[in-house]
Structures are given as structure tokens and as C-alpha cells.
C-alpha positions as CSV (number, residue, x, y, z in Angstrom):
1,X,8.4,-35.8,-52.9
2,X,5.8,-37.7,-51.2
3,X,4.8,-41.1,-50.3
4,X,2.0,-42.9,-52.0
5,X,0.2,-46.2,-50.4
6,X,1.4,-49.0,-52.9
7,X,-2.6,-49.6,-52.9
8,X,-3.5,-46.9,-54.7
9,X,-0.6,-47.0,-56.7
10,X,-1.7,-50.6,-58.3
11,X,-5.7,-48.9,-58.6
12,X,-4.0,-45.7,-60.9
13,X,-1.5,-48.1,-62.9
14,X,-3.0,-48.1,-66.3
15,X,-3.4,-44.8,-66.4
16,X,0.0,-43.6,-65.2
17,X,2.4,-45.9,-66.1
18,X,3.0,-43.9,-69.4
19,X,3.0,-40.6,-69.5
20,X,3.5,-37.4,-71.8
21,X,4.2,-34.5,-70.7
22,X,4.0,-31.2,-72.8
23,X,5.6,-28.1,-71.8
24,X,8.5,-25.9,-73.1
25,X,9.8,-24.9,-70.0
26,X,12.3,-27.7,-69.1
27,X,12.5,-27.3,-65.2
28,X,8.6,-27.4,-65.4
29,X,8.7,-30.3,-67.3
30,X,11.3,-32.2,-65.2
31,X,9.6,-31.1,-61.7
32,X,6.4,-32.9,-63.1
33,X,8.6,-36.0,-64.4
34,X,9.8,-36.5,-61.0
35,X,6.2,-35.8,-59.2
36,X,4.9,-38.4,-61.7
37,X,7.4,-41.5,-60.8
38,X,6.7,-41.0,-57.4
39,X,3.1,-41.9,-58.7
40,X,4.0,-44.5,-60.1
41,X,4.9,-43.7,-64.0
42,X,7.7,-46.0,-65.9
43,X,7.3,-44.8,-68.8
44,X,7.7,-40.8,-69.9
45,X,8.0,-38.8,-72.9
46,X,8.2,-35.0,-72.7
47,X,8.1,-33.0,-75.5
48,X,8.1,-28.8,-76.2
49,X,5.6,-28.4,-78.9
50,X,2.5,-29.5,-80.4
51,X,3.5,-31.2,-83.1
52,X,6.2,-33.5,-81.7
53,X,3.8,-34.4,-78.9
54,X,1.7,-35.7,-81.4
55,X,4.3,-37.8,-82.6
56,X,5.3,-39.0,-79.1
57,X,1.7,-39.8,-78.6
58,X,1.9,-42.1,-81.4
59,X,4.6,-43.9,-80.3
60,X,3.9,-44.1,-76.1
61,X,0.1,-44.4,-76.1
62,X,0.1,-42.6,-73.0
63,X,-2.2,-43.4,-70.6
64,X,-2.6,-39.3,-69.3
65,X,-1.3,-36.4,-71.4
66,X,0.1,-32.9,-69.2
67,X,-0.2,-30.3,-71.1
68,X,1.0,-26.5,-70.5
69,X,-1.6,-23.8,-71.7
70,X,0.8,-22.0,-73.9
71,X,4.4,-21.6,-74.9
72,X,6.4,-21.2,-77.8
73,X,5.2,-23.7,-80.3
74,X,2.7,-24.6,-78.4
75,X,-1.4,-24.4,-78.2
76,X,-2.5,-26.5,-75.7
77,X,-6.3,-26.5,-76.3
78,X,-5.5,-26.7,-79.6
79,X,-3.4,-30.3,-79.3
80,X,-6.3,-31.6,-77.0
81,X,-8.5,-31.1,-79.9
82,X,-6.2,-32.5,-82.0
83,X,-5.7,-35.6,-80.0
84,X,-9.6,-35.6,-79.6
85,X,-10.3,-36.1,-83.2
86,X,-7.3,-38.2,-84.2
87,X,-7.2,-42.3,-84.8
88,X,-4.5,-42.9,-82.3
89,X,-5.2,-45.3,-79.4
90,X,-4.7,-42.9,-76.8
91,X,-7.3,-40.2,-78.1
92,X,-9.4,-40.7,-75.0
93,X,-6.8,-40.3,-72.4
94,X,-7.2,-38.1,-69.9
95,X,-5.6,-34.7,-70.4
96,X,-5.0,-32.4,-67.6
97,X,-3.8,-28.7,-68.3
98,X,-1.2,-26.8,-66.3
99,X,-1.1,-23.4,-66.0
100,X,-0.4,-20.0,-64.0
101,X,-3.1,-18.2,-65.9
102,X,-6.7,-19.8,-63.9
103,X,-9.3,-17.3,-65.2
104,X,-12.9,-18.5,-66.0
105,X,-12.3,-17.9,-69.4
106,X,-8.9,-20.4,-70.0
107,X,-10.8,-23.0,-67.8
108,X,-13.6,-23.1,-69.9
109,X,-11.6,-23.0,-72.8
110,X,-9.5,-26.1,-71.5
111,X,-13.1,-27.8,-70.8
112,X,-14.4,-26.9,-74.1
113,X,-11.3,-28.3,-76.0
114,X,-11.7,-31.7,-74.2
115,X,-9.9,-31.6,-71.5
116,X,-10.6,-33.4,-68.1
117,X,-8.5,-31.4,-65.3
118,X,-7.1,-27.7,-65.3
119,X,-4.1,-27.6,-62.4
120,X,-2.9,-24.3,-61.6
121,X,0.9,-23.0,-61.2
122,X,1.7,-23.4,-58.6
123,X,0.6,-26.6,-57.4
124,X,1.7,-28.7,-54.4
125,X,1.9,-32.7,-54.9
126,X,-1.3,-33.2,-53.1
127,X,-2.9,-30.9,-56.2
128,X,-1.4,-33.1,-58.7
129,X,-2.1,-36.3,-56.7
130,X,-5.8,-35.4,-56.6
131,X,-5.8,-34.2,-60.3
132,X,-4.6,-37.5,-61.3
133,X,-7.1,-39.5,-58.4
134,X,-10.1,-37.7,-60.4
135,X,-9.0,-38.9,-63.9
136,X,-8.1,-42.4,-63.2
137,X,-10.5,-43.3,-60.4
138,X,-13.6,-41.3,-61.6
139,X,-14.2,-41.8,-65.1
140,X,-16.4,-39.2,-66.8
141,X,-18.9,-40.4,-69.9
142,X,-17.3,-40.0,-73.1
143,X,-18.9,-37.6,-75.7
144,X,-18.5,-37.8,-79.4
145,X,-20.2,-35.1,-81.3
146,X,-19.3,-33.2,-84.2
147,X,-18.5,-29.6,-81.9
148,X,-17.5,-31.5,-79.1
149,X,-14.9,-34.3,-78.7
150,X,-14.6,-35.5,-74.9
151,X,-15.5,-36.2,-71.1
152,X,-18.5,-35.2,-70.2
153,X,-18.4,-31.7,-69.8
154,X,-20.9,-31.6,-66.8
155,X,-17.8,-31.9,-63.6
156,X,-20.2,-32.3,-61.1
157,X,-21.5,-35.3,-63.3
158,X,-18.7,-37.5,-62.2
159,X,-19.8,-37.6,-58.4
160,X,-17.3,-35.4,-56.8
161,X,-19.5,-33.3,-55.8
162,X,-22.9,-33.7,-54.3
163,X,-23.6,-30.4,-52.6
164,X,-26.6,-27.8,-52.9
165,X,-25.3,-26.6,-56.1
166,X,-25.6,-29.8,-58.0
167,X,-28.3,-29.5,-60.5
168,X,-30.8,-32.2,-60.8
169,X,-30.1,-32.8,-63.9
170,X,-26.4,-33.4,-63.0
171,X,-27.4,-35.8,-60.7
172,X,-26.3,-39.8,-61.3
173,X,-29.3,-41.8,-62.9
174,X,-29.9,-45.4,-62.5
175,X,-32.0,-48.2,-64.2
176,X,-34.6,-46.5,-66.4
177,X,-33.7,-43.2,-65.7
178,X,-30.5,-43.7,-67.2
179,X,-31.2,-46.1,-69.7
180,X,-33.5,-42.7,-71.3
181,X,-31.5,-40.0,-70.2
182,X,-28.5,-42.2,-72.7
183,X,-30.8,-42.6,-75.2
184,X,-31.8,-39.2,-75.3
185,X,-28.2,-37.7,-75.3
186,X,-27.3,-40.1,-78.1
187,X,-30.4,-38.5,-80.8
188,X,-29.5,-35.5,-79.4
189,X,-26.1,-36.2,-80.8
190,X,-27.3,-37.6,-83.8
191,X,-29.1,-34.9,-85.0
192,X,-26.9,-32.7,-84.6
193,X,-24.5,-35.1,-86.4
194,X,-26.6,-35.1,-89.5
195,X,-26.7,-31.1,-89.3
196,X,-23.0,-30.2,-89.1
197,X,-22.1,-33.3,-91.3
198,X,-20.8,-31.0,-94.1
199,X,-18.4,-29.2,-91.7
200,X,-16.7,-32.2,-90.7
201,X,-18.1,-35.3,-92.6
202,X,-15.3,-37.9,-91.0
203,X,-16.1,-36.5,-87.6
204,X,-20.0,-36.2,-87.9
205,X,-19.7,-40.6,-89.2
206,X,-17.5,-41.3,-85.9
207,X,-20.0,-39.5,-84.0
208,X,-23.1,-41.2,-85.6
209,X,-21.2,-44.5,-85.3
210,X,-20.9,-43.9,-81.6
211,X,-24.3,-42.8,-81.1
212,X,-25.4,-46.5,-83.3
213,X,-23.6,-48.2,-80.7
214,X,-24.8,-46.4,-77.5
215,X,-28.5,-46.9,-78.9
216,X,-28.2,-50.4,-79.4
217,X,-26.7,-51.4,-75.9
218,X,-29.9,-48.9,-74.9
219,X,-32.0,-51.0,-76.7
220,X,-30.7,-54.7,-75.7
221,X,-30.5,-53.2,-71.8
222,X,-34.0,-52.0,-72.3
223,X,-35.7,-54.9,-74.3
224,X,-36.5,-52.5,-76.8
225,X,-37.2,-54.4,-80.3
226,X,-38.3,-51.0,-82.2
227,X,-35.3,-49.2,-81.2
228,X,-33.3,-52.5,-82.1
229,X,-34.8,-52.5,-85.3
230,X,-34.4,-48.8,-86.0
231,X,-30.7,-48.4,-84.9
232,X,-30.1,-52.2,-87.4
233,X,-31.1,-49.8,-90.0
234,X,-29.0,-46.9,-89.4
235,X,-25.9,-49.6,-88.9
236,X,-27.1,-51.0,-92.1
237,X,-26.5,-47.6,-93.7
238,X,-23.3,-47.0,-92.2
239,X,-22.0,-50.5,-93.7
240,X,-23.1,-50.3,-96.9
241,X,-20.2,-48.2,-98.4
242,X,-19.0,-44.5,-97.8
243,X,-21.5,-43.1,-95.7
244,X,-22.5,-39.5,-96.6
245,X,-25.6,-37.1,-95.6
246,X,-27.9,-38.5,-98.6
247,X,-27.7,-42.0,-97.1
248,X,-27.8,-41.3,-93.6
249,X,-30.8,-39.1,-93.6
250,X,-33.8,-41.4,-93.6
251,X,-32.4,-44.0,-90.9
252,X,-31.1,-41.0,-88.4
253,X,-34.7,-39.6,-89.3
254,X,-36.3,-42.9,-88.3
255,X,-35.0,-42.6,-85.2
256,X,-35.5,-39.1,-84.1
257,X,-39.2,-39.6,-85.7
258,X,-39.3,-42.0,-83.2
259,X,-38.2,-40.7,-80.3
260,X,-39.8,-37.7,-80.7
261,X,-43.1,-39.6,-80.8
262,X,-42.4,-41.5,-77.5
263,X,-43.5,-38.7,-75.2
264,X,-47.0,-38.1,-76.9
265,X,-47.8,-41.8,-77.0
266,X,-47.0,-41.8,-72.9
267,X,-49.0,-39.0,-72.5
268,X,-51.9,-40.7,-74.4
């Protein structure tokens, strides 16, 4: 075990006092239980398979999910995207995956699903500790799309990392800068929205509800009284009964009309 300054124990309280911990294999399960009051958890539900862990979710609103990749009854990526798209509380908490198999291709996968960490077998308590630093101490933006339900899937977004491999577009923006670069993720996301709204209707209104929101604290941030007016109108829409692709078509278009117009009035 190892000893934790009560410090940053009171800074990574919300997220660990309850946890859930997913994994068949018992003296897995209980290693991580122990690992996890030393950090400071009081609360901690551990359950085998996908199913009951949604259950427990339910009932604990954990604050951070472990997860093992696989097992018997269990499909780790699959209840990440599971607790992704779900109505419970705790469907942004951070999930971090545990498992022996660390190839490019289960990383990504654990990324893709929505997942914030991947911690591989076997790990020391300074692995874990770190893991759990990332999650509660360096919040990644939250994306809601239709394909994609999660943290920002761009790690070297959240600041960890600052090297020569950082892309520039990866790179923390501030005032303006990030004002547009949020307001152009959001259309992004809307159109998209509007064009997978028959594969997942329910999922493609959360998204475009999200996206409403993130424009309009844009807008107010940005003193921007055509965008206010523009994203009123898709709000509008979305209050006005069930929403559906017919209704949301014209105020989405409004908005991506006018974004996409933005650049060629600048350049003029």
C-alpha cells in the first residue's frame, strides 16, 4: 500500500469517494478495492459482468468506473458505450480500462468507446495513482456526437503533454481562439447530427441539444447577437414538441449557412 498526502486526497474526493469496479476475476477486483481506499474511496461496488454493473451504476453514481477489458460476461468497451449513451447521473464519469492485453489496437478501441485511461496488467500503485491524478485533476472537454460519446479524444489536448509531438492544433486555445475553435467543433457536431439522425434519433437530439448549448455560451462569451439569434431558433425547435429531422433541418441549416459564410465575409 502506499501513502497519499491528505492534500491531494481532499483535491481527488469527488471523484473517488465512490467507486465501481468491474472485473470477474475476484483477487483482481479486491487488489484494486484495497489500492482504491488507500486513495481515498468510501464507497465501492464491484461487480463481474456488464449488466449488473449497470445496475450498480444506477444505484452508486460512482464518481470513476474500472473496468477489465474482457471476461466472462463481460465487454468492457461495450459497457463504456453503454454508460456513454445512458440517462444515469454518472454517464460522464471517468472510466479507466485495465488490462494485460496493451496493443495499439485495444487502446484505441478503449479510446474510441469513451473511455478516459487504459492501465495495463501489471501495474504498480504509482500507475494507478497517476491514472486516477489524470481523470480527476485534468478534466478533458466532453464530446457528444452521434458516433462518439466522451472525453475528448485528443490526450495530448488535456495538457499532459507539451513536447515536440504535440500538434498545433492540439494545443490549448484561449480568448478568441477558443471561443471559434468551440464554435466550430459544435457545427461540426451538428451536422453531423442532422446526418446520422436516423441511425440513432434519441442520440443525434442529445447531441444537437448539447451543441444548442455550447453555441449559445459561444455567443453570450462572444457578444455575438446573430449567432444568439440563430441558435434561439434551433432551441425553439427543439421545444416545440418531439423533435425529428423534418423540424430540425432549417434551424441546424441556419446555422451551418452561417458559419460557413463567416470566412468569405473576413476574407472580403
Amino acid at each position: 500500500m502506499f501513502a497519499v498526502d491528505h492534500r491531494l486526497l481532499a483535491r481527488l474526493e469527488p471523484v473517488t469517494k465512490r467507486v465501481l469496479i468491474v472485473d470477474p476475476n475476484t483477487h483482481a477486483a479486491r487488489l484494486l478495492t484495497d489500492l482504491m481506499k488507500a486513495l481515498g474511496a468510501r464507497e465501492i461496488a464491484v461487480e463481474a459482468a456488464d449488466t449488473r454493473a449497470m445496475k450498480a451504476a444506477a444505484a452508486l453514481e460512482p464518481g470513476i468506473v474500472f473496468t477489465e477489458r474482457s471476461g466472462p460476461g463481460l465487454d468492457g468497451e461495450a459497457l463504456a458505450r453503454r454508460l456513454r449513451r445512458s440517462d444515469l447521473p454518472c454517464r460522464r464519469a471517468p472510466i479507466i480500462m485495465i488490462s494485460a492485453e496493451a496493443t495499439a489496437s485495444t487502446i484505441l478501441g478503449a479510446r474510441d468507446a469513451g473511455v478516459h485511461e487504459f492501465l495495463r496488467k501489471p501495474f504498480t500503485s504509482a500507475d494507478l495513482q497517476r491514472r486516477v491524478e489524470n481523470v480527476a485533476l485534468k478534466p478533458r472537454d466532453w464530446v457528444e456526437a452521434v458516433e462518439y460519446v466522451g472525453p475528448d479524444r485528443r490526450r495530448f489536448n488535456s495538457g499532459e503533454y507539451s513536447g515536440p509531438g504535440k500538434r498545433r492544433s492540439d494545443r490549448a486555445a484561449t480568448g478568441a481562439a477558443a471561443l471559434a475553435a468551440a464554435k466550430d467543433q459544435a457545427m461540426r457536431i451538428l451536422a453531423s447530427a442532422l446526418d446520422q439522425f436516423d441511425r440513432d434519433p434519441m442520440q443525434a437530439v442529445r447531441a444537437i441539444r448539447e451543441q444548442a448549448s455550447a453555441l449559445k455560451a459561444v455567443a453570450m462569451k462572444g457578444a455575438d447577437s446573430r449567432l444568439a439569434v440563430a441558435v434561439g431558433a434551433l432551441e425553439v425547435s427543439l421545444a416545440s414538441g418531439p423533435a425529428t429531422k423534418a423540424t430540425l433541418s432549417a434551424p441546424i441549416g441556419g446555422l451551418l449557412a452561417m458559419h460557413q459564410a463567416e470566412p468569405m465575409k473576413k476574407a472580403g
